[in-house]
C-alpha positions as CSV (number, residue, x, y, z in Angstrom):
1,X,118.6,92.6,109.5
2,X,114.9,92.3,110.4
3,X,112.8,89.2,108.7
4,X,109.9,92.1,107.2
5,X,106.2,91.6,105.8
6,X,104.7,93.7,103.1
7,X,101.6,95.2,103.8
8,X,99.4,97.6,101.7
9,X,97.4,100.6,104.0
10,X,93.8,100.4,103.3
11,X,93.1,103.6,106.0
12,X,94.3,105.9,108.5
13,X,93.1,105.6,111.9
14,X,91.8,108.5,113.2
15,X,93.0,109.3,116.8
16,X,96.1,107.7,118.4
17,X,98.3,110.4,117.7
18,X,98.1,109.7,113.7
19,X,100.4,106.9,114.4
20,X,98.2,104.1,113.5
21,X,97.2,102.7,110.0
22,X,94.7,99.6,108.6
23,X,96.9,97.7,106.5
24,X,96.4,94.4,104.5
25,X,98.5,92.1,105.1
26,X,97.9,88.7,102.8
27,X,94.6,89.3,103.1
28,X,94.4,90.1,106.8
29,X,93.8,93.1,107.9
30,X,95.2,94.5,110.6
31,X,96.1,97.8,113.0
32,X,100.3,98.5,112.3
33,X,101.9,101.5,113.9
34,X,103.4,103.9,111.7
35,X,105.2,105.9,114.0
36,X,108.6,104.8,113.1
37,X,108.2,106.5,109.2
38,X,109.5,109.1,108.4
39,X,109.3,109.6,104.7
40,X,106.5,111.5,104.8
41,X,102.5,110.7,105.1
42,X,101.3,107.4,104.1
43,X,97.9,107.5,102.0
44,X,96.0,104.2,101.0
45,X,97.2,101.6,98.5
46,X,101.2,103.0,99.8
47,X,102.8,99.6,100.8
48,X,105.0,99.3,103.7
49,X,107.3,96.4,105.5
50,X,106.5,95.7,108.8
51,X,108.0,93.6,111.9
52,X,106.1,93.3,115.2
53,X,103.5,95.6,114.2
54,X,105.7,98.6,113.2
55,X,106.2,99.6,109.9
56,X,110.0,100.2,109.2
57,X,110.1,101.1,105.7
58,X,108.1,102.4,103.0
59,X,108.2,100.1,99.3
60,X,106.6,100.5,96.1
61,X,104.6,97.5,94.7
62,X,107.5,96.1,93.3
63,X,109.0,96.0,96.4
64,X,106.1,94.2,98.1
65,X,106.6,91.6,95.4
66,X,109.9,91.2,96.0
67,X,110.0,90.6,99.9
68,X,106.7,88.3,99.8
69,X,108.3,86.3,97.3
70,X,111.7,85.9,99.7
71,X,109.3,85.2,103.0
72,X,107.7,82.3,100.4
73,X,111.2,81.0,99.0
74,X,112.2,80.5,103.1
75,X,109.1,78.5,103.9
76,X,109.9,76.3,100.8
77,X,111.1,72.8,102.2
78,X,115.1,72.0,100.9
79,X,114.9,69.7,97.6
80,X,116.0,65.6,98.7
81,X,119.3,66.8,97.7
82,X,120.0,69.1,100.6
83,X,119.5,72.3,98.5
């Protein structure tokens, strides 16, 4: 298992093979390869999971919820009692 960010495509970059998309990622935008899909063509406002710069899965935007919540509930210090 892969620790995966949710990121929405904003565009397709033109050139590079068509393996390279413009995707928002908590507000930064950045290039991700999309080589690695293969569920079909991505088109803007699709959200994706990535790790080191690939995307590895396409989500819905229930899905994108879900995982940014889990990256949010791991960053979350342990209460005093150890939990």
């Amino acid at each position: 298992m892969c620790l995966g960010i949710p990121g929405q495509v904003v565009e397709l970059v033109e050139g590079y093979g068509d393996q390279l998309a413009l995707v928002d990622v908590a507000g930064v935008r950045r290039n991700i390869n999309i080589g690695l899909l293969d569920e079909g063509p991505l088109e803007p406002g699709m959200w994706v999971i990535i790790h080191m710069g690939f995307a590895l899965e396409r989500v819905d935007a229930a899905g994108a919820e879900k995982a940014m919540r889990g990256l949010e509930l791991m960053g979350r210090p342990m209460d005093a009692d150890g939990a």
